[in-house]
C-alpha positions as CSV (number, residue, x, y, z in Angstrom):
1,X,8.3,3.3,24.5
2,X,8.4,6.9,24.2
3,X,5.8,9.7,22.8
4,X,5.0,8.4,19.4
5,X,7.9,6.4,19.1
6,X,10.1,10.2,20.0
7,X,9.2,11.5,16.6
8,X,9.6,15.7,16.4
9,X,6.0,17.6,16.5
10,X,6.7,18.2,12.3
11,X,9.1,16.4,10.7
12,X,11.2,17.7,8.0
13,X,9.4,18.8,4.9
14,X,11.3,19.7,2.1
15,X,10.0,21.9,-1.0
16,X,10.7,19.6,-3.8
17,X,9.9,21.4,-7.4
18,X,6.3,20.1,-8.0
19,X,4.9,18.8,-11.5
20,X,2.6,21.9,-11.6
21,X,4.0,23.5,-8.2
22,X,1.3,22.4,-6.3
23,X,1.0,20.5,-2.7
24,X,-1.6,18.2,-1.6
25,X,-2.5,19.0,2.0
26,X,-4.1,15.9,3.1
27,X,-5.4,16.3,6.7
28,X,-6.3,12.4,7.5
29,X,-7.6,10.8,10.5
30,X,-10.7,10.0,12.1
31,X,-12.7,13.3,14.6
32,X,-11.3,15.3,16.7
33,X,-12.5,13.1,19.6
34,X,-11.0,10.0,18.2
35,X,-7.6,10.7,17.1
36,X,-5.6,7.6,15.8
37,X,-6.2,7.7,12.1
38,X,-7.6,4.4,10.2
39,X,-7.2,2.1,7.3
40,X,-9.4,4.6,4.9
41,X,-6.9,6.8,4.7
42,X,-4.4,4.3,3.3
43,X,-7.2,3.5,0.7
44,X,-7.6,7.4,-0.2
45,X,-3.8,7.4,-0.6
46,X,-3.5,4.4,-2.7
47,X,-6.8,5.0,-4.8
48,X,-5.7,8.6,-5.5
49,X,-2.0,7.4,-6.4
50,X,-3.2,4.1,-8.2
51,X,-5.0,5.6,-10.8
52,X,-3.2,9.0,-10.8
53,X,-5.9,11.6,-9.9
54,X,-3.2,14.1,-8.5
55,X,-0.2,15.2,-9.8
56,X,1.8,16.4,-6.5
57,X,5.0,15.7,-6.0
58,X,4.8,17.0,-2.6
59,X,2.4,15.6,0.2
60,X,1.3,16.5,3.8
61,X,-0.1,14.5,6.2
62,X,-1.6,15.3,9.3
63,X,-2.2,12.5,12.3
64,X,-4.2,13.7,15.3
65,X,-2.2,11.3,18.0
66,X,-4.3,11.8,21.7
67,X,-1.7,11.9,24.5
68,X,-0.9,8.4,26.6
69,X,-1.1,5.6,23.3
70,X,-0.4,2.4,24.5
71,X,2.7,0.7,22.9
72,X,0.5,-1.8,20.6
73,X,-1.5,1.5,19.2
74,X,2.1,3.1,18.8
75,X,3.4,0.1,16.4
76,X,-0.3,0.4,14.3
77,X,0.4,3.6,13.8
78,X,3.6,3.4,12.7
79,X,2.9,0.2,10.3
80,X,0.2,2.7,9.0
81,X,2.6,5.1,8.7
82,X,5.4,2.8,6.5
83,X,2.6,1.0,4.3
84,X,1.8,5.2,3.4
85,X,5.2,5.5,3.2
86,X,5.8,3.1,1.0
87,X,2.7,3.7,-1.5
88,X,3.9,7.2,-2.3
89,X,7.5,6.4,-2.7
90,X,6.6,4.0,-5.6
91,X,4.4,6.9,-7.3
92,X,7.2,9.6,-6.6
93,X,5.6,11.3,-4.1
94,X,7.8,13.2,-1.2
95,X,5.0,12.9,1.5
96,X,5.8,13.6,4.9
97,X,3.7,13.2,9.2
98,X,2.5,16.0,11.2
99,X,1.8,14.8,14.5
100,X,-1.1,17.0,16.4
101,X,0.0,16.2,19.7
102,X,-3.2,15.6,22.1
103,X,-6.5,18.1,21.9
104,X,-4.4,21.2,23.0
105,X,-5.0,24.9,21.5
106,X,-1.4,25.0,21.5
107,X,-0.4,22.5,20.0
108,X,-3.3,22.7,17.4
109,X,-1.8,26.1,16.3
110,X,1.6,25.2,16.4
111,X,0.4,22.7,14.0
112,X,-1.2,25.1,11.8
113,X,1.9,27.6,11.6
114,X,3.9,24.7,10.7
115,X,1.8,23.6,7.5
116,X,1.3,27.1,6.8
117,X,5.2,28.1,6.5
118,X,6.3,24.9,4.7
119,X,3.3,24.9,2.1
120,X,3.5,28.7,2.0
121,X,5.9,28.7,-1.1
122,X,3.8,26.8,-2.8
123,X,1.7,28.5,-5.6
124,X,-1.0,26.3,-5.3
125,X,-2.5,24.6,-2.4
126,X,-4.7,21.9,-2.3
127,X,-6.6,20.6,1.3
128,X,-8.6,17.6,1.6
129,X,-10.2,17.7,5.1
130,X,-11.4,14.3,6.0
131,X,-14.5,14.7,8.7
132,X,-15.5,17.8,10.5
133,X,-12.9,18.9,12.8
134,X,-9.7,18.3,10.3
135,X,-12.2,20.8,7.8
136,X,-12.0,23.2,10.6
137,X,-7.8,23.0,10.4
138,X,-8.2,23.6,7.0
139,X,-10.8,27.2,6.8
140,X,-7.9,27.7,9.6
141,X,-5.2,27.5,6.9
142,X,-7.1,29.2,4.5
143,X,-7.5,32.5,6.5
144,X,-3.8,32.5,6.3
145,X,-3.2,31.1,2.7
146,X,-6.9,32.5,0.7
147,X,-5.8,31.5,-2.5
148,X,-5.9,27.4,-1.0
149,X,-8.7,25.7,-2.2
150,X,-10.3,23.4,0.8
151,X,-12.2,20.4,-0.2
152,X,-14.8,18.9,2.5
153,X,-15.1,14.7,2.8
154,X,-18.1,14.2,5.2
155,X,-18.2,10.4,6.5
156,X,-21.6,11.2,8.2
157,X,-23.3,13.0,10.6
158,X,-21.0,13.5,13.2
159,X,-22.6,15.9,15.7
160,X,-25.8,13.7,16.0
161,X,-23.3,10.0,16.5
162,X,-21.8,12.1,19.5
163,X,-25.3,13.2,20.3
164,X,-26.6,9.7,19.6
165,X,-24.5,7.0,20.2
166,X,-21.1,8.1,22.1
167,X,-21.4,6.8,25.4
168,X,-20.0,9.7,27.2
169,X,-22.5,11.4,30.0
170,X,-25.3,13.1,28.3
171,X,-23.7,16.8,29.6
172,X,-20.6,15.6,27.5
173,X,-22.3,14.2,24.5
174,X,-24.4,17.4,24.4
175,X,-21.7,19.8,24.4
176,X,-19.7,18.2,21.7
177,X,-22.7,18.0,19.7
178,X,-23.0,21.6,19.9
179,X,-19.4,22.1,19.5
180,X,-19.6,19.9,16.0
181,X,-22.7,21.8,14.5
182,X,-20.6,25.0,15.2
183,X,-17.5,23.4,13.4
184,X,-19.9,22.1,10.9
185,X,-21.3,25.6,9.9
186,X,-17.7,27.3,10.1
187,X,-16.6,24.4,7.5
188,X,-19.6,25.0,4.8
189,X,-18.3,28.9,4.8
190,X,-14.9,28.1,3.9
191,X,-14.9,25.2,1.3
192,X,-14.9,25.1,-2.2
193,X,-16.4,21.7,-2.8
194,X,-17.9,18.8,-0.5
195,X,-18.3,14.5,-0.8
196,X,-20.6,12.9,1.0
197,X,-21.0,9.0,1.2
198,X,-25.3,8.7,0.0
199,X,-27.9,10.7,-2.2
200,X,-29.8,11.3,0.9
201,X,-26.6,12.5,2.6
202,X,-26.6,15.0,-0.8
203,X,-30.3,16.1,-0.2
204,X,-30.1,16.7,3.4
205,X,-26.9,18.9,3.0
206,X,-29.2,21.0,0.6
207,X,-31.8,21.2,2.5
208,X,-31.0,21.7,6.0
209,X,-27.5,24.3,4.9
210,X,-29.5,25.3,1.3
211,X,-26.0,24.3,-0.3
212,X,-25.8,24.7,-3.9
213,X,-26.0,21.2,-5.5
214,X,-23.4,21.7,-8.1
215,X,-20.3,22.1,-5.3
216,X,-21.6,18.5,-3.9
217,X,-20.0,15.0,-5.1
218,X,-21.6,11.8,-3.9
219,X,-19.2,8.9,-3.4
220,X,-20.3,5.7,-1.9
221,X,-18.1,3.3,0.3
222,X,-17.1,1.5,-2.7
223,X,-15.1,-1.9,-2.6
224,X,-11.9,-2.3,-4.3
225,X,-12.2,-5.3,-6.6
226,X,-8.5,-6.1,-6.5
227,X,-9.2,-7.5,-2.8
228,X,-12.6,-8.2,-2.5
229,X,-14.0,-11.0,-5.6
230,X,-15.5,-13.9,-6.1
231,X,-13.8,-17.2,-5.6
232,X,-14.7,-20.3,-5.5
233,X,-11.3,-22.0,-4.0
234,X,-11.7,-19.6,-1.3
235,X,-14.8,-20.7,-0.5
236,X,-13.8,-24.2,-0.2
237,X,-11.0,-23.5,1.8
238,X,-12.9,-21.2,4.2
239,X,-16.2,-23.5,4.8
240,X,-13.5,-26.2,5.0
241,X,-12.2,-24.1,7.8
242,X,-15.1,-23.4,9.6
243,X,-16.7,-27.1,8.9
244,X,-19.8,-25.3,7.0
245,X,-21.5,-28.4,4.7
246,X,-22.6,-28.0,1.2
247,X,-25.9,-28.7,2.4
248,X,-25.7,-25.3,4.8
249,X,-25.9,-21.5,4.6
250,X,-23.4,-19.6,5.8
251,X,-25.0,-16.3,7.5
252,X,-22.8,-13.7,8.0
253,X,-22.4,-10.2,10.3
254,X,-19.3,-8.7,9.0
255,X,-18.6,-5.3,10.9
256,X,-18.6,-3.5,14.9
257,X,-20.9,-4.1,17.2
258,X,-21.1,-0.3,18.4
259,X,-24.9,1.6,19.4
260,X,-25.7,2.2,15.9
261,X,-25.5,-1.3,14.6
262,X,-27.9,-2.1,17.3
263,X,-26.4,-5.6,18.2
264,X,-29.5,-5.9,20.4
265,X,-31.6,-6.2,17.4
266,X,-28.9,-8.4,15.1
267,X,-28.7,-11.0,17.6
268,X,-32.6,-11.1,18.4
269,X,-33.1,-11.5,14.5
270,X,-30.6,-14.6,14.9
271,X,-32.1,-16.0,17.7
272,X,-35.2,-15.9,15.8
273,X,-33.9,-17.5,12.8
274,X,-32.1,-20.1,15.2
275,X,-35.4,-21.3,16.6
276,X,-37.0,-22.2,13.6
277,X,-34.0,-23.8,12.1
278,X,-34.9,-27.6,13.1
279,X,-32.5,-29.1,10.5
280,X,-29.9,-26.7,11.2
281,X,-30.0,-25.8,7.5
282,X,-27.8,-22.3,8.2
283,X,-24.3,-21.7,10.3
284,X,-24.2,-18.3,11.9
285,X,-20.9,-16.4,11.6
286,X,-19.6,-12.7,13.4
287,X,-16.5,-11.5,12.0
288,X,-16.0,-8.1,13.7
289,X,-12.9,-6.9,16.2
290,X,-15.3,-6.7,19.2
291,X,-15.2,-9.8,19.6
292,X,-15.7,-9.9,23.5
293,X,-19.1,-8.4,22.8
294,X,-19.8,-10.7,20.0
295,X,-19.6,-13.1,23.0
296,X,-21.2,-11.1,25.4
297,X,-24.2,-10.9,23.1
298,X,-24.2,-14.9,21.8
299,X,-24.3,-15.9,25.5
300,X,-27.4,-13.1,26.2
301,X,-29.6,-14.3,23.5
302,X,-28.4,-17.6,23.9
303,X,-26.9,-18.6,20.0
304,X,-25.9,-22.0,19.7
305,X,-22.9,-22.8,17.6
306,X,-22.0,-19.5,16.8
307,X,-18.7,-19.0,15.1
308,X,-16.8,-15.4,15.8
309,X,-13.7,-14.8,14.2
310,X,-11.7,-12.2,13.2
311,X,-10.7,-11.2,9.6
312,X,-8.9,-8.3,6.8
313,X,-7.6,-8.1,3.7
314,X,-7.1,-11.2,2.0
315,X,-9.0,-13.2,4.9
316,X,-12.0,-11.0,4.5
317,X,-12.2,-11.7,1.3
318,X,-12.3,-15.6,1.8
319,X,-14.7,-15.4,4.8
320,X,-17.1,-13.3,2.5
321,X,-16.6,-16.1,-0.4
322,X,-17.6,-18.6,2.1
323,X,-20.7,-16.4,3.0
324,X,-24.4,-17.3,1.5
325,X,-26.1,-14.3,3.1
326,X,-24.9,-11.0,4.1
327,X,-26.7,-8.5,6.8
328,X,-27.0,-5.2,7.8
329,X,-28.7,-3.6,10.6
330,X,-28.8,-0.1,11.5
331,X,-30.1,2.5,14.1
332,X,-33.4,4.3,12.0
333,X,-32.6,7.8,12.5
334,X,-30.7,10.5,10.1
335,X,-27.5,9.3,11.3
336,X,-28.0,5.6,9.3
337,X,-30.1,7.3,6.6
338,X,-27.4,9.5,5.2
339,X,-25.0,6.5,6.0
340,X,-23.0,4.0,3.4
341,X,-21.8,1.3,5.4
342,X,-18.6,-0.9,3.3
343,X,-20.0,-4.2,4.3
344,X,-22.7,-4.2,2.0
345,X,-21.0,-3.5,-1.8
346,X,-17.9,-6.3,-0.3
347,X,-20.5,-8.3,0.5
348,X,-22.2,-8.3,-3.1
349,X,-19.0,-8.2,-4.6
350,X,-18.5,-11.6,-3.7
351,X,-21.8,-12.6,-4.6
352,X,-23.6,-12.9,-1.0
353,X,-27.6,-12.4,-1.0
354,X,-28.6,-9.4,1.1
355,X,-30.5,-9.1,4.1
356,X,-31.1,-5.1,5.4
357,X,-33.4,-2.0,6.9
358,X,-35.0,0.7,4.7
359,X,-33.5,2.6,6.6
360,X,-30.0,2.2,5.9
361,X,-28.4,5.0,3.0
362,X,-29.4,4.4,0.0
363,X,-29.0,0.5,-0.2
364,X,-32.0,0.6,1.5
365,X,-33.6,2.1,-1.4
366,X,-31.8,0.5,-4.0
367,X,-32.0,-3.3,-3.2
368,X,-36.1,-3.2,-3.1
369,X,-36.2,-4.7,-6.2
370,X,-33.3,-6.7,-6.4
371,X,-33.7,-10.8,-6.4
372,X,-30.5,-11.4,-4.1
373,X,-31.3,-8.8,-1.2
374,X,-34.6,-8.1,1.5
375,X,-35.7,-5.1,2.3
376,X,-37.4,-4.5,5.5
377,X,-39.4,-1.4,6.6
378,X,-38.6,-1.5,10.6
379,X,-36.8,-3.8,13.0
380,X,-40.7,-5.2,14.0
381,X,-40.5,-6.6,9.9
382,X,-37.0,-8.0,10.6
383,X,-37.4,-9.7,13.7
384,X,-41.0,-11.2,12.2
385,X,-39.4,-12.4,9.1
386,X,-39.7,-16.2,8.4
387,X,-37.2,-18.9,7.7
388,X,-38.8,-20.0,4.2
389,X,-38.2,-16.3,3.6
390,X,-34.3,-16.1,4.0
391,X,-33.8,-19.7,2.5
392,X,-36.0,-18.4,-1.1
393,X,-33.2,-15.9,-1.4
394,X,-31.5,-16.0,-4.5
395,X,-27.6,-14.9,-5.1
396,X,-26.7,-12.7,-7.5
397,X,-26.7,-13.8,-10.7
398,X,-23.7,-13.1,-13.7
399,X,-25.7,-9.9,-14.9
400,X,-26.1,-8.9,-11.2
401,X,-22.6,-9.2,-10.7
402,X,-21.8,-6.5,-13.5
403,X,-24.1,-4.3,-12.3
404,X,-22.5,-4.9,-8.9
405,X,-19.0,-4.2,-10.6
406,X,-20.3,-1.5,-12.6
407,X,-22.3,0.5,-9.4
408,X,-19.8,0.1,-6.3
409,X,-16.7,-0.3,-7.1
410,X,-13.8,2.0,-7.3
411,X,-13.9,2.1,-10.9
412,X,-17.1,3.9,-10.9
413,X,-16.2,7.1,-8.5
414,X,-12.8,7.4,-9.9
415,X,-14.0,9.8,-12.5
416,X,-15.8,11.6,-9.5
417,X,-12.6,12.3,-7.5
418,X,-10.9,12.8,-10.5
419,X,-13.4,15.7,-11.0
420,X,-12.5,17.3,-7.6
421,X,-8.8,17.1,-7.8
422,X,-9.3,18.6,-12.3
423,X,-11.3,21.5,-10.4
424,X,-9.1,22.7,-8.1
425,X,-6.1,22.4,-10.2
426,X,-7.3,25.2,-12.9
């Protein structure tokens, strides 16, 4: 199959009359050292559509696409590309790919003359920058276009996963590191507003750039009720599935098993847990796409029985209903402190007990004194914990299931990206 199924660097944009003359330049994707953009911007388009936050009737996209896809990653992305497609033709919204070719200067600022002469005409521009490198493209575009207002989404702390966790030679990982903080402090210059995924993402933004609070929005990996619920034929069906007993716990890692999620340590824990479960009163369960490490790991620590599958969307949701008890476990560095992993609000949505460290965003903080969910201090408390302990869990009851609803769901931050879009509209 050819380059990116032969599609032209920028395809056709047309001008279309906007409601208020505005376009929405959304610059998507993961870093600039990943590339292939994920599922999360499909939920930012839908989200912003589904409960109309933005009047545009003219859209932007930018994909970064590294040279050499393979054929499978070529149909994702253009699946990705249709389901987009197909979300803004039902709310009347023109939108239309850019394709940054590779990691080349050129093509980069090719890229960036592009967007600038077909949004150009346009008497107001809005950018949202997803992650630190696409925030650089944007202060780019707004040297050329000042009166574009650039908002900032920060995932996490970029520079130190590189730093961290990327398993590139330490030369490499150090030199992108250093390349990201430089991004990083170029990007705080030139925005007009910033999101960040945790409180603690908030107050180390403050104090480590001494932002001004007020330009700063906190919004949460949130779960979308519409797909992730409680349901109790689901859980039949599922444990029917899986041949999980009435009589049994389900325990379930839902996620990657990449550096930060330590998979050493989540596997030791079950180990643990596996020994002094005589009466095989829990079933263990990974659902994550690696699954040749979930493998790799099971065999190492030498988990019995240990059921790895693979799951989304409406499957998820049905693995997660058959689910007693959720976990989470996480590097304890700044990198998982300022973090808001999805797993945990999908799994209290559908009404899992919790199992997590301290150190982990501000669940960590939040769950201490919550019935359903454990709280440990450091790995040491987590691998130490007790059978009796995780079995004396309780699961959310009906009042802790509103307060779910009410906390970390969609509903709750759409009034917050509302609030971005309202300001940069005026």
């Amino acid at each position: 199959m050819s380059d990116i199924m032969n599609f032209s660097p920028i395809e056709n944009f047309k001008n279309t009359t906007n409601r208020h003359d505005e376009v929405l330049i959304f610059l998507a994707g993961l870093n600039f050292w990943e590339g292939l953009f994920d599922n999360g911007n499909i939920k930012f388009i839908r989200n912003i559509m589904g409960f109309n936050l933005v009047n545009y009737s003219s859209m932007l996209m930018t994909i970064i696409t590294p040279h050499g896809l393979s054929d499978e990653k070529i149909e994702i992305l253009k699946k990705k590309e249709e389901q987009i497609r197909k979300i803004a033709d039902e709310h009347g919204v023109s939108i239309k790919f850019c394709h940054i070719r590779g990691r080349t200067i050129s093509g980069i600022l090719s890229t960036l003359k592009e967007i600038f002469r077909k949004a150009d005409s346009y008497k107001k521009k809005f950018i949202w920058a997803s992650n630190y490198f696409n925030c650089f493209l944007g202060a780019l575009l707004k040297l050329r276009m000042p009166d574009t207002r650039l908002h900032f989404e920060m995932l996490g702390l970029v520079p130190e996963e590189e730093l961290l966790y990327s398993e590139s030679f330490i030369v490499s990982r150090f030199v992108k590191f250093l390349i990201l903080r430089a991004l990083c402090r170029i990007n705080l210059k030139a925005v007009d507003s910033i999101s960040v995924v945790s409180k603690r993402f908030k107050n180390y933004m403050i104090s480590k750039y001494r932002l001004d609070q007020s330009m700063i929005d906190v919004i949460p990996c949130f779960y979308d009720d519409k797909v992730f619920y409680v349901d109790d034929e689901l859980r039949k069906m599922f444990r029917r599935k899986y041949q999980i007993t009435d009589q049994q716990k389900l325990f379930l890692y839902s996620g990657m098993l990449q550096k930060w999620q330590m998979p050493d340590l989540l596997f030791s824990f079950l180990k643990n847990i596996q020994q002094q479960d005589e009466h095989r009163k829990l079933r263990f369960m990974i659902v994550t796409f690696d699954r040749e490490k979930a493998k790799y790991y099971a065999h190492k620590y030498g988990i019995r029985d240990l059921i790895i599958d693979t799951a989304s969307g409406k499957e998820l949701n049905g693995v997660y209903n058959a689910a007693d008890i959720g976990i989470a476990t996480r590097s304890a560095d700044w990198v998982s402190k300022v973090s808001s992993p999805v797993k945990i609000p999908e799994y209290l949505a559908t009404q899992n007990s919790l199992i997590l460290l301290e150190c982990i965003g501000d669940f960590g903080l939040d769950m201490k004194d919550k019935q359903y969910a454990i709280v440990k201090r450091s790995k040491e408390d987590l691998l130490n914990m007790d059978l009796s302990e995780i079995l004396s869990l309780k699961k959310p009851d009906i009042n802790d299931m509103a307060d779910i609803l009410g906390n970390y769901s969609v509903q709750k931050y759409v009034p917050v990206l509302k609030k971005i879009f309202d300001q940069h509209s005026k």
